[in-house]
C-alpha positions as CSV (number, residue, x, y, z in Angstrom):
1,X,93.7,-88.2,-38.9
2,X,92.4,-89.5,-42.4
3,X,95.5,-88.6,-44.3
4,X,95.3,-86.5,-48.0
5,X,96.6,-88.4,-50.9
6,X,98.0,-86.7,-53.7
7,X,96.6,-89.1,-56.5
8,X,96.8,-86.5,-59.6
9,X,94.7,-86.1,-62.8
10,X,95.1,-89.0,-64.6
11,X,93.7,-87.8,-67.8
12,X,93.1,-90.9,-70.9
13,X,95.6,-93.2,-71.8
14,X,96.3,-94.5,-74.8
15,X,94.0,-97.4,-76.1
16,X,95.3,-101.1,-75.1
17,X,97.4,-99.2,-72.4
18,X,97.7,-101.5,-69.5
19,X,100.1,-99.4,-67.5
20,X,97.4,-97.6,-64.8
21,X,96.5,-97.0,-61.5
22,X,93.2,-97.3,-60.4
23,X,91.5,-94.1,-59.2
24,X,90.1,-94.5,-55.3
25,X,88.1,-92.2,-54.0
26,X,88.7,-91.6,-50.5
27,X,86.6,-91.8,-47.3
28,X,85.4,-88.7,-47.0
29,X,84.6,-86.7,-50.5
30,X,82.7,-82.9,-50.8
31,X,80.9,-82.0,-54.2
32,X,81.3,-78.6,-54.0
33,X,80.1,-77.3,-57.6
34,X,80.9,-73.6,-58.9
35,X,78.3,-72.3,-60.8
36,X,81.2,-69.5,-62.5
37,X,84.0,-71.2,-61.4
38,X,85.3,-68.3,-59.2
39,X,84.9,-69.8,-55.4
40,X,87.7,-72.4,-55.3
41,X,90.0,-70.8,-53.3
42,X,87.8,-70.1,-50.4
43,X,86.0,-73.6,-51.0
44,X,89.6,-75.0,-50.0
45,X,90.3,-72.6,-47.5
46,X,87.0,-74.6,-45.5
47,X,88.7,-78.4,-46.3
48,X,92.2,-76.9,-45.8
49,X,90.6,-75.8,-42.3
50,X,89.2,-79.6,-41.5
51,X,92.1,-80.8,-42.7
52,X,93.7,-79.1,-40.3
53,X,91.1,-79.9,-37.5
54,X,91.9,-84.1,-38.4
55,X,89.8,-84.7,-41.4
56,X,90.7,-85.4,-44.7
57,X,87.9,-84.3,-47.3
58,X,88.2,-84.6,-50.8
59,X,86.9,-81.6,-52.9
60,X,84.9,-83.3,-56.1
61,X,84.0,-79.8,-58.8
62,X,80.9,-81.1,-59.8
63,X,78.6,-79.9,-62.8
64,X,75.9,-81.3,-64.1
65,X,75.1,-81.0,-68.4
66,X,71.8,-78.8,-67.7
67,X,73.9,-76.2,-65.5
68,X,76.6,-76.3,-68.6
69,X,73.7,-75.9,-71.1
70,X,72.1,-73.2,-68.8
71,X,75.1,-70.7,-68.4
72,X,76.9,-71.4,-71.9
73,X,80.3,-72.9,-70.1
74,X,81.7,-76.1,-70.4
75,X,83.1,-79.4,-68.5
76,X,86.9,-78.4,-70.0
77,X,86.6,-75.2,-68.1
78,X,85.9,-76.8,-64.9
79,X,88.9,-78.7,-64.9
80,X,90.6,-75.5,-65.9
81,X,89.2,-73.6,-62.7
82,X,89.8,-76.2,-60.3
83,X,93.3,-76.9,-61.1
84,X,93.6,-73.0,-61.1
85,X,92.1,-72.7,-57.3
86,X,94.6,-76.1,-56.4
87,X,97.4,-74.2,-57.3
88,X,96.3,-70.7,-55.9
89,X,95.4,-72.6,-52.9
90,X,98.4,-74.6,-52.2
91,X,95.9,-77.6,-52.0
92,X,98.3,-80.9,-51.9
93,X,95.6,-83.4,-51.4
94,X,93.7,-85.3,-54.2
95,X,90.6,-83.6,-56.0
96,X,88.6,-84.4,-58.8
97,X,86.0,-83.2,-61.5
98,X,82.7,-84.9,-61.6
99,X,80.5,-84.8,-65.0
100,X,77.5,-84.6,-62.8
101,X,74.2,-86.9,-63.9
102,X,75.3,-87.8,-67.3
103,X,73.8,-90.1,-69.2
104,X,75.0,-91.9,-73.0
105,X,73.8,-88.9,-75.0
106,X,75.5,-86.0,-72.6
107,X,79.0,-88.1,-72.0
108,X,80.7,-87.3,-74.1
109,X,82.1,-83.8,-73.8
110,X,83.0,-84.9,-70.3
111,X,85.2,-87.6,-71.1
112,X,88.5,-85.9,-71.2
113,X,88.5,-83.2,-68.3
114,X,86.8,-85.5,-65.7
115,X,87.7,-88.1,-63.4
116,X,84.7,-88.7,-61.5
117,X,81.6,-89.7,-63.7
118,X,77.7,-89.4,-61.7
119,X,75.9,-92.3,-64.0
120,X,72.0,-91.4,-63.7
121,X,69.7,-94.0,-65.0
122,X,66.8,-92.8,-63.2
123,X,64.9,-91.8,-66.0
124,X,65.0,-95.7,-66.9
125,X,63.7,-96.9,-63.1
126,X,60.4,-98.5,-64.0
127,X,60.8,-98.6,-68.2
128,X,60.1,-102.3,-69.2
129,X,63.3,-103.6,-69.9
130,X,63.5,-105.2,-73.4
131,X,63.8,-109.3,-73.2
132,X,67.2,-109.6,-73.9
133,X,68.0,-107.0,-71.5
134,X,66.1,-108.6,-68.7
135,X,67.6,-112.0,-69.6
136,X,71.1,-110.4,-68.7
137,X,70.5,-108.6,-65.3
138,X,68.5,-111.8,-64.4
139,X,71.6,-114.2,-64.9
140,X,73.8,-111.6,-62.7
141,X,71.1,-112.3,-59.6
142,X,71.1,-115.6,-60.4
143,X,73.7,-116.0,-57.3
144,X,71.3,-114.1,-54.7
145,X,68.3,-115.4,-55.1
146,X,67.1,-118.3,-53.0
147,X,69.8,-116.7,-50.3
148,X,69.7,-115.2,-46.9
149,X,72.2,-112.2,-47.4
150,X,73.6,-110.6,-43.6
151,X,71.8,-107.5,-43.1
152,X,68.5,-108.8,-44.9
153,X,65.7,-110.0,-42.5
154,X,64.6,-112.8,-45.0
155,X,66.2,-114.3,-48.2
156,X,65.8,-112.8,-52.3
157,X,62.9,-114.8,-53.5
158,X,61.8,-115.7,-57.0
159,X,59.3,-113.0,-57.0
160,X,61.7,-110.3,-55.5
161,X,63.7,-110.9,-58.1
162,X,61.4,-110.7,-60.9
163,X,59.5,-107.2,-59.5
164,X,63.7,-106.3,-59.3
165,X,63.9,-106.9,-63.1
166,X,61.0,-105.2,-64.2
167,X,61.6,-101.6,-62.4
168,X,65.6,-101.7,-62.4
169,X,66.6,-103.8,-65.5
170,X,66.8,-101.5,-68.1
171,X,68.5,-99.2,-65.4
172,X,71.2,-101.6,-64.8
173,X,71.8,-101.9,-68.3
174,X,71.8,-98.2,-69.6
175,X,74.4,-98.4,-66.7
176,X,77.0,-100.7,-67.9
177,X,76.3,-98.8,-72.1
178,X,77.5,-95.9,-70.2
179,X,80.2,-97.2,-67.7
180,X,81.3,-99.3,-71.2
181,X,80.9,-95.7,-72.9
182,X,83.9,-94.2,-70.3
183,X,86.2,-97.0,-69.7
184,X,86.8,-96.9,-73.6
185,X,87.8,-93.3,-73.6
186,X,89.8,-93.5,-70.1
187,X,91.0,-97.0,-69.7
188,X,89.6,-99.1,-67.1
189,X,90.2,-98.0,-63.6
190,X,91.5,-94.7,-64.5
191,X,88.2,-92.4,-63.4
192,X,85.8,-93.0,-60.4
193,X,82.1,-94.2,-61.1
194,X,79.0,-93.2,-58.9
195,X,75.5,-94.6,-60.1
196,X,72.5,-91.9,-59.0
197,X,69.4,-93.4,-58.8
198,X,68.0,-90.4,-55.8
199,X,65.9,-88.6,-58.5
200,X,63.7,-91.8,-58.4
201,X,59.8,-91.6,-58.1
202,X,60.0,-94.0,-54.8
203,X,63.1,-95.1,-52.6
204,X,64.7,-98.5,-52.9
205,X,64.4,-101.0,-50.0
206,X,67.7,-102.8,-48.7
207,X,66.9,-105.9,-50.9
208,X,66.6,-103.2,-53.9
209,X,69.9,-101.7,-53.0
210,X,71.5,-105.1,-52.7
211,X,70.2,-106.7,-56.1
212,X,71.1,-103.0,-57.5
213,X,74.5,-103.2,-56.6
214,X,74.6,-107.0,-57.5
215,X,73.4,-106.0,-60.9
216,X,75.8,-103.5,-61.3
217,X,78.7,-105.5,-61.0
218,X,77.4,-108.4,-63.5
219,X,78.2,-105.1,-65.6
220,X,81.2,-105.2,-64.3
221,X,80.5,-101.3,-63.1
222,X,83.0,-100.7,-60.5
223,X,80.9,-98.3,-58.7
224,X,82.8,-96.7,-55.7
225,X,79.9,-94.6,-54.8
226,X,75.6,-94.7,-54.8
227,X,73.4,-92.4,-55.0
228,X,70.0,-93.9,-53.8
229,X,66.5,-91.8,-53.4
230,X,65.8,-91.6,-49.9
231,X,62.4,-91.1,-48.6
232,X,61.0,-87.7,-47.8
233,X,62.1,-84.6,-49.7
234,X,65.6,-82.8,-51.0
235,X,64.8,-79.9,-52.0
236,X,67.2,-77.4,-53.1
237,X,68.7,-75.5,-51.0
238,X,66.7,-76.1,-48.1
239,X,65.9,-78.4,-44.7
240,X,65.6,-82.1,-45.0
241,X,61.5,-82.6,-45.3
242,X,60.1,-85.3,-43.7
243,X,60.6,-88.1,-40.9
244,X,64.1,-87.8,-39.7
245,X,63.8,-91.2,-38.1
246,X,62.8,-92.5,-41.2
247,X,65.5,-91.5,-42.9
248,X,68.2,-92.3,-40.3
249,X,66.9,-95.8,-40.3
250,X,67.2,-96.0,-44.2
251,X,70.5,-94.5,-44.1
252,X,72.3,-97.0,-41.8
253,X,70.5,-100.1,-43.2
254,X,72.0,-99.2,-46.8
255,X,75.4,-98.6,-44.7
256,X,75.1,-102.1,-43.7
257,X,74.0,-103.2,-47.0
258,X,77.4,-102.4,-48.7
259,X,80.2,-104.3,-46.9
260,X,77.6,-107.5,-48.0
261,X,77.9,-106.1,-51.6
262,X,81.5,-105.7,-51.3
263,X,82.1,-108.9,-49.9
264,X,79.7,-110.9,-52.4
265,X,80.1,-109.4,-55.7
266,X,83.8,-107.9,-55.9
267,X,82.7,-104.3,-56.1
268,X,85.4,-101.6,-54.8
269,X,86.3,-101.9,-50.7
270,X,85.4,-97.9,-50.5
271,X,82.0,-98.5,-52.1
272,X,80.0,-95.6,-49.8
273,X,76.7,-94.0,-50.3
274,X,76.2,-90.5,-51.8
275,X,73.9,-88.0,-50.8
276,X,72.9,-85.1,-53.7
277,X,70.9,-81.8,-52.9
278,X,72.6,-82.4,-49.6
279,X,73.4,-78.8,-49.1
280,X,71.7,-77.1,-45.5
281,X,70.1,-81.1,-44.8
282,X,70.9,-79.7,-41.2
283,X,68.5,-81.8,-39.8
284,X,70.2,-84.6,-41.0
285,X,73.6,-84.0,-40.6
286,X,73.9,-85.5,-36.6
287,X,72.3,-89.2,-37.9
288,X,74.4,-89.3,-40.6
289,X,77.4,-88.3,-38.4
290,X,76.0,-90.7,-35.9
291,X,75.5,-93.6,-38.7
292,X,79.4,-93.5,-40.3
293,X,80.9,-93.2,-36.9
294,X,78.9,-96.5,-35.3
295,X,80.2,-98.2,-38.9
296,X,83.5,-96.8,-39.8
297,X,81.5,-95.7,-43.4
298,X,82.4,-93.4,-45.8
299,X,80.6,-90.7,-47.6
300,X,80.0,-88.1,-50.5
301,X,77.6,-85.4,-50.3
302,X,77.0,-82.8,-52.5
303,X,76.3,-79.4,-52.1
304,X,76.8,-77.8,-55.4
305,X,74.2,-74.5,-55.1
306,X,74.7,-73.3,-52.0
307,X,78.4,-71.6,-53.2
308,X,76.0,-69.6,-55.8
309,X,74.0,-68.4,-53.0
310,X,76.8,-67.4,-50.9
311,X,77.9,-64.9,-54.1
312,X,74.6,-63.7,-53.8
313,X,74.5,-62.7,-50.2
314,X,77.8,-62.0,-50.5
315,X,77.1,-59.5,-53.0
316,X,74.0,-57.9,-50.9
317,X,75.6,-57.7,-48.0
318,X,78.7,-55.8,-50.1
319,X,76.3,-52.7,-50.3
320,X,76.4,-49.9,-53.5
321,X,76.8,-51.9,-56.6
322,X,76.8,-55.3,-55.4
323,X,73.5,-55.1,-53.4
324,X,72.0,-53.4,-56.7
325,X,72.7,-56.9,-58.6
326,X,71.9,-59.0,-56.2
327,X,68.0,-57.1,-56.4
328,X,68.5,-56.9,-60.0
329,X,68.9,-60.6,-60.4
330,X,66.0,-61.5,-57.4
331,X,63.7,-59.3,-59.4
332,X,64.3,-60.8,-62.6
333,X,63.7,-64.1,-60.8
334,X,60.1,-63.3,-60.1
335,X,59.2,-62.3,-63.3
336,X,60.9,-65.5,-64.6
337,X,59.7,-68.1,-61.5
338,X,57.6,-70.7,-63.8
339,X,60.9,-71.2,-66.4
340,X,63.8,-71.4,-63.8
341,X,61.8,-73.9,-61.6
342,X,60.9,-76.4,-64.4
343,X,64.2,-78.2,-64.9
344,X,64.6,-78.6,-60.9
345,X,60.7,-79.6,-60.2
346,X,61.0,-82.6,-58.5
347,X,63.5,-80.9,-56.1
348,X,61.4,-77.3,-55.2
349,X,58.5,-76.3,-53.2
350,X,58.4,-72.7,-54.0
351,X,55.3,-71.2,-52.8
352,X,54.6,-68.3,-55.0
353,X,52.2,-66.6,-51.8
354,X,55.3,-66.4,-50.0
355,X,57.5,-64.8,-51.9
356,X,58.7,-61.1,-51.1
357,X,56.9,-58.3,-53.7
358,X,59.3,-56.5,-56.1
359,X,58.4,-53.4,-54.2
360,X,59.9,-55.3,-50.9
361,X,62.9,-56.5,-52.5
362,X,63.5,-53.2,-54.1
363,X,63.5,-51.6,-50.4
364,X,65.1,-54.3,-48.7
365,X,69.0,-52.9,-47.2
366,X,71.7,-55.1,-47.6
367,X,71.0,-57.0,-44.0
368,X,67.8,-57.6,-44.7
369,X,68.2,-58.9,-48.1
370,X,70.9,-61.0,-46.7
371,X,68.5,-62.4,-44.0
372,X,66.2,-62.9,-46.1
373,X,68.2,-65.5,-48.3
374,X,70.9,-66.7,-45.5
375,X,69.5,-70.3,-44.4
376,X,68.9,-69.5,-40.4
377,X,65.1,-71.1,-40.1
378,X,65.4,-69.4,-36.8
379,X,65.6,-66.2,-38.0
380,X,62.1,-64.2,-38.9
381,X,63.1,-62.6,-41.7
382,X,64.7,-65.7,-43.5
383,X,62.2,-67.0,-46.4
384,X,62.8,-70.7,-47.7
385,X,60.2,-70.1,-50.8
386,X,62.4,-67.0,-51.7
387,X,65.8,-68.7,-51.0
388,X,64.7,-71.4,-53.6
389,X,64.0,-69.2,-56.0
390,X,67.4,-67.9,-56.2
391,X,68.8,-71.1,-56.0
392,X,67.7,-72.0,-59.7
393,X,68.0,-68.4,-60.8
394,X,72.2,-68.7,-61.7
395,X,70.7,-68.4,-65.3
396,X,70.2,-64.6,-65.1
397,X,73.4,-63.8,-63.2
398,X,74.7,-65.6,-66.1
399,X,73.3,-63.3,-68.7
400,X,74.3,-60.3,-67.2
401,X,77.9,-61.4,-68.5
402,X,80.4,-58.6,-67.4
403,X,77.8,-56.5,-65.1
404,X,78.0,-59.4,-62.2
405,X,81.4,-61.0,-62.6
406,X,82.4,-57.3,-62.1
407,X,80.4,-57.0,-59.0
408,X,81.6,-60.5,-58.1
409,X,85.3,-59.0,-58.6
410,X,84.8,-56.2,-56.4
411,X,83.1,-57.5,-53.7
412,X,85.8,-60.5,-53.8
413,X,86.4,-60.2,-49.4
414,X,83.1,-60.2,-48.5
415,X,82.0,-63.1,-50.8
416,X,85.2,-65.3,-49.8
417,X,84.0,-65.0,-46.1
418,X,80.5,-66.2,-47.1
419,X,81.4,-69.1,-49.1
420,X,83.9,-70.3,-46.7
421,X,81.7,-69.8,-43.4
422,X,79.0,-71.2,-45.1
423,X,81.1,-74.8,-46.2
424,X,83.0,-75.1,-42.8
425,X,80.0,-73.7,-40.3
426,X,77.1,-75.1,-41.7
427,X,78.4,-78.1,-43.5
428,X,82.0,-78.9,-42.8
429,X,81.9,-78.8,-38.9
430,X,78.5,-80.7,-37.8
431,X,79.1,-83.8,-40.5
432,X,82.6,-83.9,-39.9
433,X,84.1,-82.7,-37.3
């Protein structure tokens, strides 16, 4: 059994401190993000269970800037929520709060309640890096190219390298202004960096990940986890879409990729991969298994959304009240479709000719409506289009202030269950145990 460590929030240190411990993620890590910040409790009860069962997961609170600037709440109130559930809980093990894809403009009002910081440069993949900029990452590689690295069927050429520079230089770079950004807030080694690079236009090859990571730590970024853009489709919510095989074979050859990185640049011995919009990737969750067992790898996945879904079923299947706001918001959400998709694009596939009519929803009992959003592809009455709808539509559960937190309150049993089931059943039990 993977046993729990009780590493606490470190919070800053004074500057020129040198009396720290270095924050180490552990094996096995859960980004289980709470839209409202009232699911903590039974989001334990699911780790406290595969705890139980011989596996140590580390719950990671993540939420992102948009989700802050979308609901009117606040990184300092996510640390506030998960140290309440901890304590409520009885949780002993380690946790942490992630300030989810920030970048050097957003960073800052994360600094002091999180520990774990997702740096996304994707937005920089492809920019032409400025000369000095490319000078720099190209002395980092320096070491690499020319060589024959284990795991890479031929060696880092000249011309590798340079294509390298030109898509990922100024990515590398925005990544150290940033890492650079946190370490002087927190001290070094006293917060956990990941560097997200999945929200990509194209995947990176093995050699990509491995002059990536090489890069990185001629930033001296001691990354301990990556996020990189598989191929095929994550889209919220939903199934894995596309060539499992493909992505299995992807998946283990990056798993390979990072004991090399380890070994040859000094980056952190728990370096893993992370997978984001990894909620209900059912499809993927036996490779994956498969893949860390055959290596002994670690890994963090996120599934942030899916506890906001789980209120909402929750709530439907709750009947009177509940099952009113649960219509009220999935009504709201048609009318509104075009401006809750936008910010999650590149991550939907909502197909507006499948979507139930208001006239449907409006009749719809609470099984149905429950059905209807609960991801069972088996069942006929579940609807993927609809289910991602919701997914992004937090925003007008949100504005209804009082009305749903209420209806949240009262419907407290019913909504535990779902959350809980939902981590441990769908996502808990086939990855992990």
């Amino acid at each position: 059994m993977e046993t729990l460590s009780t590493t606490p929030h470190p919070g800053p240190l004074a500057p020129g401190s040198q009396t720290f411990d270095r924050l180490t993620l552990e094996k096995f890590s859960l980004g289980i993000g709470d839209r409202f910040g009232r699911e903590g409790v039974a989001q334990l009860s699911a780790l406290q269970t595969a705890a139980r069962a011989g596996c140590a997961i580390v719950p990671v609170w993540n939420k992102s800037n948009r989700e802050h600037k979308l609901i009117g709440t606040t990184p300092a109130a996510v640390r506030t929520a998960a140290e309440a559930a901890v304590r409520t809980a009885g949780w002993t093990g380690a946790f942490h709060v992630d300030a989810d894809h920030i970048g050097l403009e957003t960073v800052g009002p994360f600094l002091e309640p999180c520990d774990f910081f997702t740096i996304d440069v994707a937005d920089f993949i492809g920019k032409e890096p400025g000369l000095e900029d490319r000078e720099t990452v190209r002395r980092s590689l320096s070491r690499v190219v020319g060589r024959s690295l284990p795991g890479l069927g031929a060696s880092i050429t000249e011309a590798k390298m340079e294509a390298f520079l030109s898509d990922y230089a100024a990515a590398v770079r925005e990544a150290g202004r940033i890492h650079r950004k946190i370490e002087q807030a927190r001290v070094a080694g006293r917060f956990i960096a990941e560097v997200s690079t999945d929200e990509a236009q194209t995947a990176q090859s093995p050699e990509e990940l491995l002059l990536l990571l090489a890069a990185l730590a001629g930033e001296d970024v001691r990354v301990q986890t990556i996020a990189p853009k598989f191929t095929g489709r994550f889209n919220k919510g939903v199934d894995y879409v596309g060539d499992v095989g493909v992505f299995a074979g992807e998946f283990e050859t990056h798993v390979r990729m990072l004991p090399v990185a380890i070994g040859e640049f000094g980056l952190p011995e728990n370096l893993k991969l992370s997978v984001h919009s990894g909620s209900d990737k059912f499809s993927l969750y036996r490779p994956i298994r498969e893949i860390l067992t055959r290596h002994g790898a670690g890994l963090h996945l996120k599934t942030a959304g899916t506890t906001w879904l789980e209120e909402v079923i929750g709530l439907a299947l709750s009947g009177g009240r509940g099952l009113e706001v649960a219509k009220q918001i999935a009504l709201e959400a048609l009318d509104h479709r075009e401006e809750l998709s936008a910010p999650y694009a590149t991550v939907l596939d909502i197909r507006a000719g499948e979507l139930p009519s208001p006239s449907t929803i409006s009749a719809w009992d609470s099984e149905t409506f429950a059905r209807a959003v609960t991801h069972q592809p088996a069942d006929p009455l579940f609807n993927a289009s609809f289910r991602q709808l919701l997914h992004v539509s937090f925003k007008l559960a949100a504005a209804m202030g009082p009305a749903f937190l209420d209806a949240l309150d009262a419907a407290r049993g019913r909504v535990e269950t779902c959350v809980t089931e939902n981590l441990l059943e769908r996502h808990i039990r086939p990855l992990f145990l």
